[in-house]
C-alpha positions as CSV (number, residue, x, y, z in Angstrom):
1,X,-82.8,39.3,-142.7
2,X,-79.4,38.5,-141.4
3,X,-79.1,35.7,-144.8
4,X,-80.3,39.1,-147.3
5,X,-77.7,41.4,-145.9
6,X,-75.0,38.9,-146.1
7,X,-76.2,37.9,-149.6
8,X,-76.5,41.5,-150.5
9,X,-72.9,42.5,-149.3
10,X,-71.5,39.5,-151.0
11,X,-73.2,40.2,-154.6
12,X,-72.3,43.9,-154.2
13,X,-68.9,43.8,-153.7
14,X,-68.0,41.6,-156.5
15,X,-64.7,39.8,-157.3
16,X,-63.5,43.2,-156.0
17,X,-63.1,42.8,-152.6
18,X,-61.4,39.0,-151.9
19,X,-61.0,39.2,-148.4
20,X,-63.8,37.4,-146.7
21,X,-63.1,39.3,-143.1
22,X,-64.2,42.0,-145.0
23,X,-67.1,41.3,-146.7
24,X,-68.7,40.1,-143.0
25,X,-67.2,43.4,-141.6
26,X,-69.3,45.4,-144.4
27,X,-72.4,43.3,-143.9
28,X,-72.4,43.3,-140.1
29,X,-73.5,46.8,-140.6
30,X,-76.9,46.7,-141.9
31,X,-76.9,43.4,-140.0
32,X,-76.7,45.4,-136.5
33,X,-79.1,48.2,-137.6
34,X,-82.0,45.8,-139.1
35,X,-81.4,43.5,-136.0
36,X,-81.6,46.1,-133.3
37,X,-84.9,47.7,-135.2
38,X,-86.4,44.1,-135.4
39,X,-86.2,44.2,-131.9
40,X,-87.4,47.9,-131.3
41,X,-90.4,47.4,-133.2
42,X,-91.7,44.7,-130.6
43,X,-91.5,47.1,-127.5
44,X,-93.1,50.3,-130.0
45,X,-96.8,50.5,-128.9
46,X,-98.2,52.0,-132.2
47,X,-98.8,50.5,-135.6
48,X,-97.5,54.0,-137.4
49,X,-94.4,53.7,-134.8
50,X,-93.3,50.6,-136.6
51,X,-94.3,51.8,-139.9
52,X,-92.0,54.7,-139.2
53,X,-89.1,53.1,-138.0
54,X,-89.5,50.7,-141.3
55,X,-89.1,53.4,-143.2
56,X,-85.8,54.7,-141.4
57,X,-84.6,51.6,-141.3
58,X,-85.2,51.1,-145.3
59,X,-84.0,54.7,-146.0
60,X,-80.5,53.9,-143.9
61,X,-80.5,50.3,-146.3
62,X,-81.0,51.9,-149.3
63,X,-78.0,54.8,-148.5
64,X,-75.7,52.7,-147.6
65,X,-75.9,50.2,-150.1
66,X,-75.9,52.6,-152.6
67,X,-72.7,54.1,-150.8
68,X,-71.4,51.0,-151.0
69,X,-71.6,50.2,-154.6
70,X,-70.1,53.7,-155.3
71,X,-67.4,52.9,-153.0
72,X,-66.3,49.3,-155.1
73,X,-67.9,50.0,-158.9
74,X,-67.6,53.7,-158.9
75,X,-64.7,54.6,-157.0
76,X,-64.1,57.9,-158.8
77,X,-67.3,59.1,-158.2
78,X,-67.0,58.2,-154.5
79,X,-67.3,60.8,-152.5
80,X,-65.0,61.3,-149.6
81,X,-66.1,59.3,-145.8
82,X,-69.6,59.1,-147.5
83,X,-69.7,55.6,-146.4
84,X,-68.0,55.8,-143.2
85,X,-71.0,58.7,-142.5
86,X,-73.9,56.8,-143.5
87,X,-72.7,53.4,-141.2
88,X,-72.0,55.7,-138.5
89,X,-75.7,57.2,-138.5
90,X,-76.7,53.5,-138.7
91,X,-74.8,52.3,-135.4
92,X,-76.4,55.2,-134.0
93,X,-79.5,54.2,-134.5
94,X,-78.3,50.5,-133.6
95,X,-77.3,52.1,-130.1
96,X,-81.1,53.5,-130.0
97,X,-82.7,50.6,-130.9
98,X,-80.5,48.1,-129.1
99,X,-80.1,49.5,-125.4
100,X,-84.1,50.3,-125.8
101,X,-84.7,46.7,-126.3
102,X,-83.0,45.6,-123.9
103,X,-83.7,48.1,-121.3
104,X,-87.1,47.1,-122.2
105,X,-87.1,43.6,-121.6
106,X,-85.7,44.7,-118.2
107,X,-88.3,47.0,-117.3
108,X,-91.8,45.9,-118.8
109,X,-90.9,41.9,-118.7
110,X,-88.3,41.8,-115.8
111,X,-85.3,40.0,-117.4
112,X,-82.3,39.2,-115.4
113,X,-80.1,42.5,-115.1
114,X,-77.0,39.8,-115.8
115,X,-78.7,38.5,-119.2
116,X,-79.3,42.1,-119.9
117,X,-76.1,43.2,-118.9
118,X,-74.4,40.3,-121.3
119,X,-76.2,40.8,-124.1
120,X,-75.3,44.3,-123.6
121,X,-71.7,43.6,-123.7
122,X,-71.9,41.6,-127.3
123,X,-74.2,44.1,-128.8
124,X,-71.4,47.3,-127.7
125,X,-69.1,45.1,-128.2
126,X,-70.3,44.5,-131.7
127,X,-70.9,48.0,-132.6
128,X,-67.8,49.6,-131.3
129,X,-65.6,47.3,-133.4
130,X,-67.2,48.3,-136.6
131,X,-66.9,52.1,-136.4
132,X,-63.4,51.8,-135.3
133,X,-63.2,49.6,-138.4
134,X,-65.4,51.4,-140.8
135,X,-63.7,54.7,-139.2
136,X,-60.2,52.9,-140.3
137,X,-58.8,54.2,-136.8
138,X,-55.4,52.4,-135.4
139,X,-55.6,48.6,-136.2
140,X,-53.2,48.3,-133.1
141,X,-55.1,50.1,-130.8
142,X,-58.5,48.7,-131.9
143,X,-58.7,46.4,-128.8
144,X,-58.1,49.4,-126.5
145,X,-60.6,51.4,-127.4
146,X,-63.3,48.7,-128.4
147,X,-62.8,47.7,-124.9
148,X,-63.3,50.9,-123.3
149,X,-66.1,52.2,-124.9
150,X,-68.1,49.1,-124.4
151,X,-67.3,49.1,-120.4
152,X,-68.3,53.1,-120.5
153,X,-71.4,52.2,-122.3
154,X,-72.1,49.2,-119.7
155,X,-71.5,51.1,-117.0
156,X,-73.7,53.6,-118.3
157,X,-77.0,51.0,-119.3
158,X,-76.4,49.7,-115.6
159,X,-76.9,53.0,-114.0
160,X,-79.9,53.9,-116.1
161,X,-81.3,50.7,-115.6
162,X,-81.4,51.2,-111.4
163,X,-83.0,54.5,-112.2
164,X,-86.6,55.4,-112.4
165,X,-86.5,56.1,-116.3
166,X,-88.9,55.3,-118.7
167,X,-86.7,52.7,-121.2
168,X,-86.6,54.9,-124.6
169,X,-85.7,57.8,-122.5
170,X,-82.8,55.7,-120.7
171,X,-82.0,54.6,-124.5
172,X,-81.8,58.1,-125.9
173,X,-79.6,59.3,-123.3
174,X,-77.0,56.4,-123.6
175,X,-77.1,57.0,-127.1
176,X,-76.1,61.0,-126.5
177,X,-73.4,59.4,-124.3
178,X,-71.8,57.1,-127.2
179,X,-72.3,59.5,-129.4
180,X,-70.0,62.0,-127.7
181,X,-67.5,59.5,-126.7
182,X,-67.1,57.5,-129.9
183,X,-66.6,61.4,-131.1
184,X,-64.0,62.2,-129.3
185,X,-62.4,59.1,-129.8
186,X,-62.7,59.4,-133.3
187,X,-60.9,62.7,-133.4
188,X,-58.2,62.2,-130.8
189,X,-57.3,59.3,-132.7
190,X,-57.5,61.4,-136.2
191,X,-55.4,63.9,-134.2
192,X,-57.9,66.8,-134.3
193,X,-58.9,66.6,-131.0
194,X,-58.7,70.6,-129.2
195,X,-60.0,71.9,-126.3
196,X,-62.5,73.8,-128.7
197,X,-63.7,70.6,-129.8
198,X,-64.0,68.9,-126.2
199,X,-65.9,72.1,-125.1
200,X,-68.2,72.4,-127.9
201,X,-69.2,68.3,-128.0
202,X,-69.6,68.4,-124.1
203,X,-71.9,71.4,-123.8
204,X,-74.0,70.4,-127.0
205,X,-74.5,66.9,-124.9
206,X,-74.8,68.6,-121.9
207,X,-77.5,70.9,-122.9
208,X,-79.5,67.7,-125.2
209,X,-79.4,65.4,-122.0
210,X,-80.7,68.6,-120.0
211,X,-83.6,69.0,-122.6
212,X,-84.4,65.1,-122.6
213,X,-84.6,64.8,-118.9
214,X,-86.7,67.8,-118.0
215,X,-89.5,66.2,-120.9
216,X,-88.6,63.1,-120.1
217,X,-91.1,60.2,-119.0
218,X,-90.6,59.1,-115.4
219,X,-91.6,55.8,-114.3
């Protein structure tokens, strides 16, 4: 998987795009997302769970390499953040997938909460850094926020870890969290970030994590 993407990414872009940082920025993308489902599917009890999430996960694929073409062939027929939208729906699903796995290797095979914890950090780590990229935010003030978000997010898989949740409902609530931060970020970087905006993203999370733990699945 990881040898197609980066194939895939490199035929794609073409003699277009001649700066190699780029090309493994693009493919660590579909990289993250196929990864993080890989590991997903071993923790999903149902054969039509796995055939589901293989579907996403080829749906997402097929989107954003077609995006991607667009984007360097096609550029006048490109349609405006397109790409950036269709990665960022990927990572989110990355978040998902990833912080399950791991929470689940934790809970149903008792991994170390420090190995946890670590892979944790390479995996947010990994993820913030490409929608700041792919979100072309402040180059200078990458580090800052990569950095932040990912100690939020760690912070975060710790305490749900130490709490009596069952692991995809700890993982869908982290992933409410990022999605809400990496949000905001997004905006107050863009400079559209109001109070409207704050109010509106906080009581739509709000009210989704209210909903998910009242269903939710104790352990």
């Amino acid at each position: 998987m990881l040898v197609g993407c980066f194939v895939t990414t490199h035929v794609l872009l073409g003699p277009r795009l001649q700066t190699p940082s780029s090309r493994l920025k693009f493919a660590m993308i579909p990289t993250l997302l196929g990864w993080t489902a890989l590991g997903f599917s071993l923790v999903l009890e149902t054969t039509l769970g796995r055939q589901f999430l293989a579907l996403v996960v080829s749906v997402l694929f097929i989107l954003f390499f077609e995006s991607l073409i667009t984007y360097i062939w096609e550029h006048e027929a490109y349609e405006t953040y397109s790409l950036e939208n269709i990665a960022a729906y990927g990572l989110t699903l990355a978040v998902f997938f990833g912080s399950g796995t791991l929470l689940a290797l934790y809970v149903l095979l008792g991994l170390n909460i420090g190995v946890v914890m670590a892979l944790g950090a390479i995996l947010f780590f990994m993820i913030h850094y490409e929608m700041v990229w792919i979100s072309k935010l402040s180059s200078a003030r990458m580090p800052i926020m990569v950095g932040v978000l990912t100690l939020l997010m760690l912070e975060c898989m710790l305490a749900f870890a130490l709490l009596p949740f069952h692991f995809m409902v700890a993982a869908a609530a982290l992933t409410i969290l990022w999605y809400l931060a990496i949000s905001l970020t997004r905006a107050s970087e863009l400079k559209l970030l109001t109070k409207k905006m704050i109010g509106r993203h906080m009581m739509f999370g709000g009210m989704l994590l209210l909903v998910l733990f009242v269903i939710a699945r104790w352990t």
